[in-house]
N, C-alpha and C positions, 0 to 999 in steps of 0.2 A: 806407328806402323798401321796399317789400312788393315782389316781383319779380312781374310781370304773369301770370296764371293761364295755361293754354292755350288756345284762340282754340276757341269753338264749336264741334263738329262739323256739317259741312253735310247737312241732310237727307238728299241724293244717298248719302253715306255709310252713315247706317243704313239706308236702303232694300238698298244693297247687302251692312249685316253682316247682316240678316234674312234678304235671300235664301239669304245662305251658311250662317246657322245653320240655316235650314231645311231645306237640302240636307243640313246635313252631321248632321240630327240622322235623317232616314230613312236617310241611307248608315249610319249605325254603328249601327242598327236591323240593318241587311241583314247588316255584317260581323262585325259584333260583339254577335248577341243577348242571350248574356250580362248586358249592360250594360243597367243602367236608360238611359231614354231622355231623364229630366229630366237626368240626373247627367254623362250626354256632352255634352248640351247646355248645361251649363253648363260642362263643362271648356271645348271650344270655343268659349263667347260673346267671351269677351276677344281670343281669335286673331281672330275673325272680324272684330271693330270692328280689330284694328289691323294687320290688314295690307291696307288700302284705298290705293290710292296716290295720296298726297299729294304727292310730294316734300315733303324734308327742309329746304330752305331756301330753294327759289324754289318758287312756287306750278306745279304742273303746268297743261301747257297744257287750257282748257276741252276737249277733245277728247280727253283720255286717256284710255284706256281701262281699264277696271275689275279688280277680279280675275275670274279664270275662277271661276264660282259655285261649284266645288267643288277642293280643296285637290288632290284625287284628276288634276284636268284642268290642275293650271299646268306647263306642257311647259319642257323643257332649255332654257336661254336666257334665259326668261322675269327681269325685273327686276322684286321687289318693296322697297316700303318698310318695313321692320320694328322694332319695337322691340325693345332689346338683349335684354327680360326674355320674348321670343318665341323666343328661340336657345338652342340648348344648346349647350357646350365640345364638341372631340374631343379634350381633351385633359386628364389631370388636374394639369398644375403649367405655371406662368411663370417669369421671369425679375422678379424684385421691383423688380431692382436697373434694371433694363430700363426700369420702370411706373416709379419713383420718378424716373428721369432725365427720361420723358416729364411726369409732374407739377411738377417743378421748372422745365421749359423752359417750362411752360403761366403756371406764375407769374409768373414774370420777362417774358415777353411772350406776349399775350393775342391777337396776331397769328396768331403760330403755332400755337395752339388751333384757331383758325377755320379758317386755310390750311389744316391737315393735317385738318379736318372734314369741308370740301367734297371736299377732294382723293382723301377715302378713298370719299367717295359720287358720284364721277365727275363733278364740279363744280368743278376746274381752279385752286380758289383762291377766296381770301373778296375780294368785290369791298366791302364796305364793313361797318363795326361799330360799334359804340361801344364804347370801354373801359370805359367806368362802368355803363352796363345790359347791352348783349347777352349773350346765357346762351345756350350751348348746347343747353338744352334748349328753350326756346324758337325755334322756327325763323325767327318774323316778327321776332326784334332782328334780326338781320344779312344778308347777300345774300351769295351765292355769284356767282363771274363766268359760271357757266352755270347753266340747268335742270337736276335731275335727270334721268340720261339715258333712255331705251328700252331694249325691245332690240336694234333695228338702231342703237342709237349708235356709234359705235368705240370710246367712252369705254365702254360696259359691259363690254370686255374685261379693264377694270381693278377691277373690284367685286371685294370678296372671296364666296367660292363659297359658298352653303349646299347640300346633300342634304337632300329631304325625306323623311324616313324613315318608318315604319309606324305610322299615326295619326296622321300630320301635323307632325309633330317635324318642327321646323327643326336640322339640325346644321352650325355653322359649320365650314367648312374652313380658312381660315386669317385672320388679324386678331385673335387670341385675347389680345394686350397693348394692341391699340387698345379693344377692348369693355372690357378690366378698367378701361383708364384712362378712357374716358368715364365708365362705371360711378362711377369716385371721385372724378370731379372735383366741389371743389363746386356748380358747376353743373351738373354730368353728374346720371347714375343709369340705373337700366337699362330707365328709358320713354325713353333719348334713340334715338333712331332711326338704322338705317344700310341704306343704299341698298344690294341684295344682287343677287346672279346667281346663278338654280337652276342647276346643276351636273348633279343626277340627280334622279328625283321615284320614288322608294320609296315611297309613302303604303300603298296598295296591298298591298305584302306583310305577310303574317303575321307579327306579332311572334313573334319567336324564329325565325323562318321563315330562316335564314341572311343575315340583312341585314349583322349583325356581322362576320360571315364575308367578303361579298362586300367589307364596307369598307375591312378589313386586308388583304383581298386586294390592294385598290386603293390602300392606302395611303394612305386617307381618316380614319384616325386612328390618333392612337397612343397607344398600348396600354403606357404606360412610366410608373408614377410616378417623384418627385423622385428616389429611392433606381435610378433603372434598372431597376426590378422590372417583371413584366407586373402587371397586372392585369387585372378580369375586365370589359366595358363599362358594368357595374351601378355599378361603382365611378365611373368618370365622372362629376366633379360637374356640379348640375343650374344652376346659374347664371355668372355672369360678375365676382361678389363677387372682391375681393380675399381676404377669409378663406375662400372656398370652394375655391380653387387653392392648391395646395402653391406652394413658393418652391423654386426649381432653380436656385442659383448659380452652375453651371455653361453652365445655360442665358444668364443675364446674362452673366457671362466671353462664352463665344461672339457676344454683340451686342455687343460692344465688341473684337471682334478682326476684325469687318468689314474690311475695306478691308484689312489687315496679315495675317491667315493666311487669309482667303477672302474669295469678293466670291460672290453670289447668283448664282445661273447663271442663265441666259436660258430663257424658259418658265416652266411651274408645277412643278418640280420640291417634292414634297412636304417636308416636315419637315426643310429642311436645318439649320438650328439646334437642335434637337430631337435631329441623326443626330450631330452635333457634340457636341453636350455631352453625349452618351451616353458615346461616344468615348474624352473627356478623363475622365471619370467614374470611368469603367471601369478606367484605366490610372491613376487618380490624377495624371495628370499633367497641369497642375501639382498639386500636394496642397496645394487650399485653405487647409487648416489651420494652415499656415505664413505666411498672409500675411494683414493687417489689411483686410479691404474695408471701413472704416472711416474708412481713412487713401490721400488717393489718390496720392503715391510708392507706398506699398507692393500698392493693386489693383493698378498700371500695371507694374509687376513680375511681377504674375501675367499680364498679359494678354501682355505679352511672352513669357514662360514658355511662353504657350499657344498663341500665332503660332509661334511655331518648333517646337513638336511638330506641329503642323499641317502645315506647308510642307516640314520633313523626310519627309513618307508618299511613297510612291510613289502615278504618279496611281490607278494599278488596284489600290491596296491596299482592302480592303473593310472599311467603318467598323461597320453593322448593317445585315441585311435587305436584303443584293448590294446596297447602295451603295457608289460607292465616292467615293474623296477625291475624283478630278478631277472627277465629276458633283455634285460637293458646294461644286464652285467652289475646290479647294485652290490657291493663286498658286503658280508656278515657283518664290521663293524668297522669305527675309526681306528684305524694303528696303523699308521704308515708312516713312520718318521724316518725313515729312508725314501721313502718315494716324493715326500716332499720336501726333503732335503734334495735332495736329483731336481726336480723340477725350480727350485727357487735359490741354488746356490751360486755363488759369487764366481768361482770361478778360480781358478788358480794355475801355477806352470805343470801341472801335473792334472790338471780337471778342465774341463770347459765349465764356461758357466751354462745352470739351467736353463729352456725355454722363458722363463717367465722372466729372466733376468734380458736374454735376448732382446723379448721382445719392448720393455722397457729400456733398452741401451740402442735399440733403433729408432722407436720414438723418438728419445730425445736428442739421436744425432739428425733425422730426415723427416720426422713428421714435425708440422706446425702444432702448436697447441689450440 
């Protein structure tokens, strides 16, 4: 069966993407003479139809209000609706091993797909689906057990953040393995939509004008390929592709020593798995290349390897860029033989199996060696 198109756009919609390509084709007249005037208006037509707010799986209520008609006016706070392929990374690599666990878990149950759908768009859990039609990218197969929120919702505290940067670029702050995996699921892609929270609105300044500056100031991206190397924010790739992000194994190791050598700290504490697997990187320790991420006895070897270089630091020892362990979440000691029994177990009719298991049981059904 043909999987159902997307639902019409409603008039109300294009009245408001006109207005905005309107506005936004005399604004970059003003700031940007330069520029042909058909040629901005046409990079902006796509932004302008899709960041209208919808909500992503319950219909917003008739009274929502619109976008601010110019990119230039949507203040800190503000929630919109966005498609994934309207975001840019701040970052140039993930954790493979990370994205393949989250796709394995998606397969085996279709539940968790949806739950963790709504849950990242401030919508509490999928109140109903069907396993044989509903698509993710379709928002009318399934319901969420709330509305997409506001900005006064308390649920909008839980969005992940975009900055909008100069010329209207959206750059996500963090959620960087939930977009690659929507992006590859097969019913994903990077029209599926996610419910966001501006952060900062940069449109405003001058490219080149210090924005990069002000963002690694702020710790609003990082600036590290797979290898730990800087690079320069040009380098940054432009989408949310699986082959457009390097693979940081390191960074994978680190989501699988959750709960055993660190737990997330409370607040928005930037890049902690990022500062992590920089860390371990750095020191080689553990030295990857000694163990099968192939085989999960031998990952779970490393990940242990990598819990206890962890939780041996002192808490004020400083990992990269005056963080340190204990703001990084480092635990008082090794003792998690529940948490690493969760993360590395087999699986049974009563349990799923862990992450780590996932992600070596989709390796070896879809990845090449």
């Amino acid at each position: 069966m043909t999987a159902p198109g997307p639902a019409p756009r409603p008039s109300s919609e294009c009245s408001i993407a006109s207005h905005l390509l309107a506005f936004t084709e005399s604004y970059l007249a003003m700031m940007f003479p330069h520029l042909r005037r058909h040629a901005a208006a046409g990079a902006f037509a796509t932004l302008a139809a899709s960041t209208v707010l919808t909500g992503p799986a319950l219909a917003s209520p008739p009274d929502a209000a619109p976008l601010p008609r110019a990119i230039a006016d949507i203040p800190a706070g503000a929630v919109l609706h966005l498609r994934i392929d309207d975001l840019r990374p701040t970052q140039p690599a993930v954790g493979y091993d990370q994205i393949y666990a989250t796709l394995e878990r998606y397969r085996r149950s279709p539940q968790d797909k949806f739950d963790d759908y709504c849950f990242v768009n401030g919508q509490r859990g999928v109140r109903s689906f069907d396993a044989a039609s509903s698509r993710i990218d379709d928002p009318s197969s399934f319901t969420c057990k709330q509305d997409a929120p506001d900005a006064a919702s308390p649920h909008a505290a839980t969005l992940y953040g975009v900055v909008i940067g100069p010329g209207g670029t959206f750059y996500l702050q963090s959620g960087h393995h939930t977009a690659v995996a929507l992006t590859s699921l097969p019913d994903g892609g990077s029209h599926v939509r996610l419910t966001v929270r501006v952060v900062d609105n940069f449109s405003q300044m001058i490219p080149g004008g210090g924005f990069w500056t002000r963002m690694a100031a702020e710790r609003r991206v990082w600036l590290r390929n797979a290898q730990g190397q800087m690079i320069a924010p040009e380098a940054l790739p432009q989408t949310f592709r699986l082959v457009d992000l390097r693979d940081d194994p390191y960074r994978s190791l680190v989501f699988f020593t959750r709960g055993i050598g660190y737990v997330r700290p409370p607040g928005e504490t930037p890049h902690v798995e990022m500062a992590w697997a920089y860390w371990l990187r750095k020191r080689r320790e553990p030295d990857l290349s000694a163990y099968r991420l192939d085989d999960v006895a031998s990952y779970r070897d490393a990940v242990i390897a990598a819990a206890r270089k962890m939780v041996a630091l002192r808490d004020n020892d400083i990992l990269v860029d005056r963080m340190t362990a204990l703001s990084l979440g480092k635990l008082p000691s090794f003792d998690a033989k529940d948490a690493l029994r969760k993360v590395a177990r087999e699986g049974s009719a009563t349990q799923p199996p862990g992450p780590l298991v996932d992600a070596v049981m989709y390796k070896q059904r879809f990845v090449e060696p």
